[in-house]
C-alpha positions as CSV (number, residue, x, y, z in Angstrom):
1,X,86.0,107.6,91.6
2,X,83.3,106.7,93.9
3,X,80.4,109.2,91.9
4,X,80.9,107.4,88.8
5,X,80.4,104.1,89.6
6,X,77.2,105.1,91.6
7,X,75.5,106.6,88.3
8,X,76.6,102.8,86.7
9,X,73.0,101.8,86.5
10,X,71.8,104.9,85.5
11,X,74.6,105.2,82.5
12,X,73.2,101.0,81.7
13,X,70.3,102.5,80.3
14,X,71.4,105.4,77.8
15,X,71.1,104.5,74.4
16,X,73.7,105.2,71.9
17,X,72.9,108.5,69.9
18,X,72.2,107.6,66.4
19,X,75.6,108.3,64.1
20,X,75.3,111.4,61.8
21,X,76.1,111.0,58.4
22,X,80.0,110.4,57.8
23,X,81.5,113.5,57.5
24,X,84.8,113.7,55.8
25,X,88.2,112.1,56.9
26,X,87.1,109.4,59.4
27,X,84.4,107.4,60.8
28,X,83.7,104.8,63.0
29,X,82.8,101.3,61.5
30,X,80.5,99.8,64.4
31,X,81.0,96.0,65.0
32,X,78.8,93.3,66.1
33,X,79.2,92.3,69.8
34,X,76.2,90.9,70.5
35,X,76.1,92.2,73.8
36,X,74.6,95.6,75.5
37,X,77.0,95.5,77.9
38,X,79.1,99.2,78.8
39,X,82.6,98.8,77.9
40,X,84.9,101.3,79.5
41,X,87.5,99.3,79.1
42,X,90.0,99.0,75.9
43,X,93.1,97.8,74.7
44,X,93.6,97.9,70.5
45,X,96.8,95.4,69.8
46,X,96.5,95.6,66.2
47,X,93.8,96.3,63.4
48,X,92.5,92.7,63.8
49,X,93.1,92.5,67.8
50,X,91.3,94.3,70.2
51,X,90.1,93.6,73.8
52,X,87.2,95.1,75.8
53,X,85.9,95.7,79.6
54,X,83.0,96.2,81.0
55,X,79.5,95.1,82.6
56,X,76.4,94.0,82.3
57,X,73.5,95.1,85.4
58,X,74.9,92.2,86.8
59,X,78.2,91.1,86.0
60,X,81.3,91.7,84.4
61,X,82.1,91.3,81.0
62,X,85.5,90.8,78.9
63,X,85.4,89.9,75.1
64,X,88.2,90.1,72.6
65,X,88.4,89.7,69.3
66,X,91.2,88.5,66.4
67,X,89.7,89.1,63.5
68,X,88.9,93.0,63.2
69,X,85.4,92.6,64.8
70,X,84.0,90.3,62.9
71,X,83.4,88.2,65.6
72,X,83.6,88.6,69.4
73,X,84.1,86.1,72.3
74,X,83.5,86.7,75.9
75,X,86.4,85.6,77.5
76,X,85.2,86.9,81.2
77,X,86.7,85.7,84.4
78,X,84.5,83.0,86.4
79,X,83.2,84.4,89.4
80,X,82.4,88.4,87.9
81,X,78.9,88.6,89.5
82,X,78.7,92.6,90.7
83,X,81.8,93.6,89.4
84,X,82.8,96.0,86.2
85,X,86.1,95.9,84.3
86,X,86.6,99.6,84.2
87,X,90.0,98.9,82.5
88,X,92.0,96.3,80.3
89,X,95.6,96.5,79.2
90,X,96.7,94.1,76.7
91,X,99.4,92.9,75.3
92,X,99.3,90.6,72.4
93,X,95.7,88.0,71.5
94,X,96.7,86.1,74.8
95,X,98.0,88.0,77.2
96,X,95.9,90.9,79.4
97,X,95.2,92.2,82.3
98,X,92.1,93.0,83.2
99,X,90.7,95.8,86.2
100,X,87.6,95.5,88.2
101,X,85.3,97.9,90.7
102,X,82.1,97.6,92.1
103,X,80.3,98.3,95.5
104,X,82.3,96.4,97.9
105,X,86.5,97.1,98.7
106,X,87.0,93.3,98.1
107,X,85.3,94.3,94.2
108,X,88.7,96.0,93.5
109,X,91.0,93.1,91.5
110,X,93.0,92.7,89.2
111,X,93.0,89.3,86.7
112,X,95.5,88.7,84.6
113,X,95.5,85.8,81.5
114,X,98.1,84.3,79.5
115,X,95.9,82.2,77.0
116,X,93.2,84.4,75.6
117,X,91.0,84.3,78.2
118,X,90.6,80.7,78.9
119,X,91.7,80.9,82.4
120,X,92.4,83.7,84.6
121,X,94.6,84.4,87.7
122,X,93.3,86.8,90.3
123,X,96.6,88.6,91.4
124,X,95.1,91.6,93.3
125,X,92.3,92.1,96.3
126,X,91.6,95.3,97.7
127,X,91.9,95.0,101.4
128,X,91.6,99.0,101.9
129,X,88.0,99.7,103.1
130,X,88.0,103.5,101.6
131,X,90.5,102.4,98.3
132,X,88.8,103.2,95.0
133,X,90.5,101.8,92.2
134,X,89.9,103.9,88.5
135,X,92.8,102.9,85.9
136,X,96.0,102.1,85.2
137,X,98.8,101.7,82.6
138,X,102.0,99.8,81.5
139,X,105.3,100.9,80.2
140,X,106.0,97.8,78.9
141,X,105.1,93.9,78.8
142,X,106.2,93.8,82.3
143,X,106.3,97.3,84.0
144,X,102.6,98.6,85.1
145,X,101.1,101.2,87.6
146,X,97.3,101.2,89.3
147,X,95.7,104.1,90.5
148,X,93.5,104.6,93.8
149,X,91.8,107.9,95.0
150,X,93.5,108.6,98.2
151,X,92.4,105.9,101.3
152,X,93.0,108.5,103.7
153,X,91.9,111.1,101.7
154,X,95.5,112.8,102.1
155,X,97.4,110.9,99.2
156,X,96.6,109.1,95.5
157,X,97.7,105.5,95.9
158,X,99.9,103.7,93.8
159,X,100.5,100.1,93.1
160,X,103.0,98.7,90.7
161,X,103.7,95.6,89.1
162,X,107.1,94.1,87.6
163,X,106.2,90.8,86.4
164,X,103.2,91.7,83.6
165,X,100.5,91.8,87.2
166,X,101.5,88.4,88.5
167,X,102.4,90.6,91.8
168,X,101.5,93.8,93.1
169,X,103.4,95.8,95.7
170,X,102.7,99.9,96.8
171,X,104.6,102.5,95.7
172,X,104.6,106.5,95.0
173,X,105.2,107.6,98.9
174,X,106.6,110.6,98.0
175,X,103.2,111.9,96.5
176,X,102.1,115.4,96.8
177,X,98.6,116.1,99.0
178,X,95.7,115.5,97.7
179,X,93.1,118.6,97.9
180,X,89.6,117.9,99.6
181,X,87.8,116.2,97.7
182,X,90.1,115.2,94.8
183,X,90.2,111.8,92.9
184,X,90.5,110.4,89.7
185,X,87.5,109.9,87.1
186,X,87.0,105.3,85.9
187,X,84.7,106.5,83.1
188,X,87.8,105.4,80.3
189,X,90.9,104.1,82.0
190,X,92.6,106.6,80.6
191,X,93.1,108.4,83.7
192,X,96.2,107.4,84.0
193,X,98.9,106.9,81.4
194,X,102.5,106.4,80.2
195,X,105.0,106.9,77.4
196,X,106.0,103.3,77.4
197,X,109.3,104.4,79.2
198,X,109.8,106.2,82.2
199,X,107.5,108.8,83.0
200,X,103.2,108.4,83.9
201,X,100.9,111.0,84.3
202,X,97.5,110.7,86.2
203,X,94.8,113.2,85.6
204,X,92.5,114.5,88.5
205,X,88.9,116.5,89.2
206,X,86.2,116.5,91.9
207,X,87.5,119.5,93.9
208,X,88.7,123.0,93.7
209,X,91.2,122.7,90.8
210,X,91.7,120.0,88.3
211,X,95.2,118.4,88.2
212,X,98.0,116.5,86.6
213,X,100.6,114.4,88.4
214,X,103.8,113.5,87.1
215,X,106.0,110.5,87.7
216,X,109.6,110.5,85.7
217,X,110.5,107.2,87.6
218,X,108.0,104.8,86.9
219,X,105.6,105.8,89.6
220,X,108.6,106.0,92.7
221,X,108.4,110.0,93.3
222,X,105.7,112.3,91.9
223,X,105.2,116.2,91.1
224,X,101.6,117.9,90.5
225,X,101.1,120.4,87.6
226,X,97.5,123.0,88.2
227,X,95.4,122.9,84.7
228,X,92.5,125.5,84.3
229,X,90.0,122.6,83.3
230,X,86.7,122.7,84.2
231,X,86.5,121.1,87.6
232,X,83.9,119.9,90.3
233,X,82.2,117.4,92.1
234,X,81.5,115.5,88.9
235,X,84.1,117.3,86.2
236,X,87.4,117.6,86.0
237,X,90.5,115.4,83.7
238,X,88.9,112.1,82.7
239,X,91.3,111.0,80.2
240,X,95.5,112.0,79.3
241,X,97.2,110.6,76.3
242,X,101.2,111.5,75.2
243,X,103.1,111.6,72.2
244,X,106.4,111.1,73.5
245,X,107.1,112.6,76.8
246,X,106.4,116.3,75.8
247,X,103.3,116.6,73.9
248,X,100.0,116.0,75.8
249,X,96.4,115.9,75.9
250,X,94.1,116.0,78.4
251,X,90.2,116.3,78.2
252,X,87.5,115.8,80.5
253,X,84.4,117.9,81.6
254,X,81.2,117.6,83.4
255,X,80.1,113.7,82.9
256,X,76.7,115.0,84.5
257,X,76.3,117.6,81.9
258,X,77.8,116.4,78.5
259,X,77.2,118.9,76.0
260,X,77.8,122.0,78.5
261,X,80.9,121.0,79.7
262,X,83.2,124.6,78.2
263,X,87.2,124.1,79.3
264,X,87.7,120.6,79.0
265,X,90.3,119.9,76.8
266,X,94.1,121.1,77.6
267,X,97.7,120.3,76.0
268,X,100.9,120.4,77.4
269,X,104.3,120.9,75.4
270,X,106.6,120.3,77.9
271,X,105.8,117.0,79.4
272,X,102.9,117.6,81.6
273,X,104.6,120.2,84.0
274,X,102.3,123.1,82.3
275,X,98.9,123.1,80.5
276,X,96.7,125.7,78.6
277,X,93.6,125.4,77.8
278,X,92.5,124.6,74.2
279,X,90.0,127.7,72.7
280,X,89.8,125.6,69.5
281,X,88.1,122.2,70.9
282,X,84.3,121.3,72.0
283,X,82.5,122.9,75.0
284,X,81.4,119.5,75.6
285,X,82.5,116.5,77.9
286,X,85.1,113.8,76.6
287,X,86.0,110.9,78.4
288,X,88.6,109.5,76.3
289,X,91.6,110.6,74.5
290,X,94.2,108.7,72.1
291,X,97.1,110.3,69.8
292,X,96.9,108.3,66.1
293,X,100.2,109.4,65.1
294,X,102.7,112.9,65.7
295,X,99.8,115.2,64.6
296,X,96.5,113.5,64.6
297,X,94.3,113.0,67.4
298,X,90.8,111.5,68.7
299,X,88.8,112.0,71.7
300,X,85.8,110.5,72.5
301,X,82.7,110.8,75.0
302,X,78.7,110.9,75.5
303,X,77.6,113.4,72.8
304,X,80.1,112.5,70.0
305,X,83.8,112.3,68.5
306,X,86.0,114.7,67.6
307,X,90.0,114.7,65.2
308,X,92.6,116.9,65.2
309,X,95.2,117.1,62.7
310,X,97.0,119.9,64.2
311,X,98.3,118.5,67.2
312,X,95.1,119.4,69.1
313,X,94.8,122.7,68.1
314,X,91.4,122.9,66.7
315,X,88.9,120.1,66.5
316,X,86.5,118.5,63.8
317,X,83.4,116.2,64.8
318,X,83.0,113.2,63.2
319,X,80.3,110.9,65.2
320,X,77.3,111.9,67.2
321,X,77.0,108.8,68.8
322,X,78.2,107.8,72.5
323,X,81.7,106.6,73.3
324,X,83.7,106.0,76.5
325,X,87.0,105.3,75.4
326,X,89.4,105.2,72.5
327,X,93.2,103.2,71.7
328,X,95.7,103.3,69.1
329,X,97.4,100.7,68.6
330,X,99.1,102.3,65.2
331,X,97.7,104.5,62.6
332,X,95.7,102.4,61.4
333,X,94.3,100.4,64.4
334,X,92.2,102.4,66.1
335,X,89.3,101.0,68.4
336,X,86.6,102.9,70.6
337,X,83.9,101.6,73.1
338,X,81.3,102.7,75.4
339,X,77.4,101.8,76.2
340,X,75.2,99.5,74.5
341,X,77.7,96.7,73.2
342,X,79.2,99.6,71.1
343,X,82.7,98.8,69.6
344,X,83.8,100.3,66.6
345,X,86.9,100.8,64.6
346,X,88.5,103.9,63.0
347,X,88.4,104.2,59.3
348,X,89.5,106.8,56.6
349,X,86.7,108.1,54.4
350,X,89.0,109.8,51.7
């Protein structure tokens, strides 16, 4: 989305809230990156693996790690001057793919690296003048979807790979109208998402109503559920995360007013093709969303973190500090990022 990668510099210079006090249950165990860089981007792989995405004022930055964040090493592609990595999917410590934005159509690529970063191949150029890539996701090793706000402001763009992002090709034709106006948020990428098997969901805002769509054949045909989320020309779904293909969250909010953001967290039980709103979570903004196992979940964003334990339910904060985005890899490897070099992982405080 075009409105949040113009407030990039602006975002470069907020500093990270300081961390209340632990509270009970869990907390977030910072790591050193040695970087101030913004990391939208995440993919945990395991409690020691992790990669990031992100940028500097001037370049774009990729960093990974193997041994639970004791150390870091930037492993960014050659020739990232102006762009940001909005979004990383990985796969194991060597193999990721890696998304890019930033103020020119040609900025939109996709890298994709087989050896932990060593070298990278750029698979994907944006050749669409009024494309605006935000996120994407992969059902498997192979099987991934990309997401663009709608070229000819009619219909969300699709692109989908089958050989792990070596090759790209467009699909989702049969896509439902966009409204005037609507796109997708590339604060997280977690915009768009999948439940590893057939079905994706992408979340939408910066209109008249804030939306889901829904894919059941790995992004080939589409349907579009209505949410009552908070919605506008800088709110609406940010961030979507499934438990299996019935139990969903979504959150979101006004990015341009954090802690006054009320209706911005939603759940669906029946696969995304109805939402209500949660009466039980923060009236605050949340750009990122991850389940930690059948019950539990975290979402993350500028004025803090919040669990649930009750299938998002109700909601319990645990940091005051500023995060973008958060990823389970299991229930116990749980990463988060955001401004300032921050990356942390989840731990249990009783």
């Amino acid at each position: 989305m075009k409105r949040i990668f113009a407030l990039a510099a602006v975002s470069l210079l907020m500093a990270v809230a300081p961390a209340a006090a632990a509270r009970p249950g869990y907390a977030w165990h910072d790591t050193p990156t040695g970087t101030t860089a913004h990391f939208r981007g995440l993919s945990a792989v395991s409690a020691s693996t992790a990669w990031v995405s992100g940028y500097t004022a001037t370049d774009g930055v990729v960093m990974r790690t193997t041994d639970g964040g004791t150390t870091w090493q930037d492993v960014s592609p050659p020739g990232a001057a102006g762009l940001q990595f909005r979004d990383i999917e990985a796969f194991d410590a060597n193999r990721a793919v890696a998304m890019s934005i930033g103020a020119n159509p040609t900025d939109f690529r996709i890298y994709v690296t087989a050896d932990g970063g060593q070298t990278w191949n750029l698979t994907f150029v944006n050749m669409e003048p009024a494309a605006f890539y935000d996120c994407m996701t992969f059902f498997d090793k192979k099987r991934g979807l990309a997401l663009s706000d709608p070229p000819d402001g009619q219909h969300f763009r699709i692109i989908a790979t089958d050989d792990g992002g070596m090759t790209w090709h467009v699909t989702g034709l049969q896509m439902p109208m966009a409204l005037p106006g609507e796109a997708a948020f590339a604060a997280s990428g977690e915009c768009l998402t999948s439940d590893h098997g057939h079905r994706a969901w992408f979340g939408t805002g910066g209109s008249t109503q804030a939306r889901v769509f829904r894919s059941n054949d790995r992004g080939v045909t589409w349907t579009v559920a209505p949410t009552a989320m908070l919605v506008g020309p800088t709110a609406g779904i940010n961030a979507i995360a499934f438990n299996g293909q019935q139990r969903g969250i979504a959150v979101g909010g006004d990015f341009a007013a954090p802690t006054a953001s009320p209706d911005s967290f939603a759940r669906s039980f029946d696969g995304g093709a109805s939402w209500n709103l949660v009466s039980g979570a923060p009236s605050e903004y949340r750009s990122g969303v991850t389940w930690l196992d059948g019950h539990t979940a975290i979402a993350v964003g500028l004025s803090g973190s919040d669990v649930s334990t009750n299938m998002g339910n109700t909601w319990q904060r645990f940091d005051d500090g500023s995060l973008d985005t958060v990823d389970c890899a299991s229930p116990t490897a749980c990463w988060a990022s955001g401004a300032n070099g921050r990356v942390a992982f989840l731990v249990r405080t009783r």
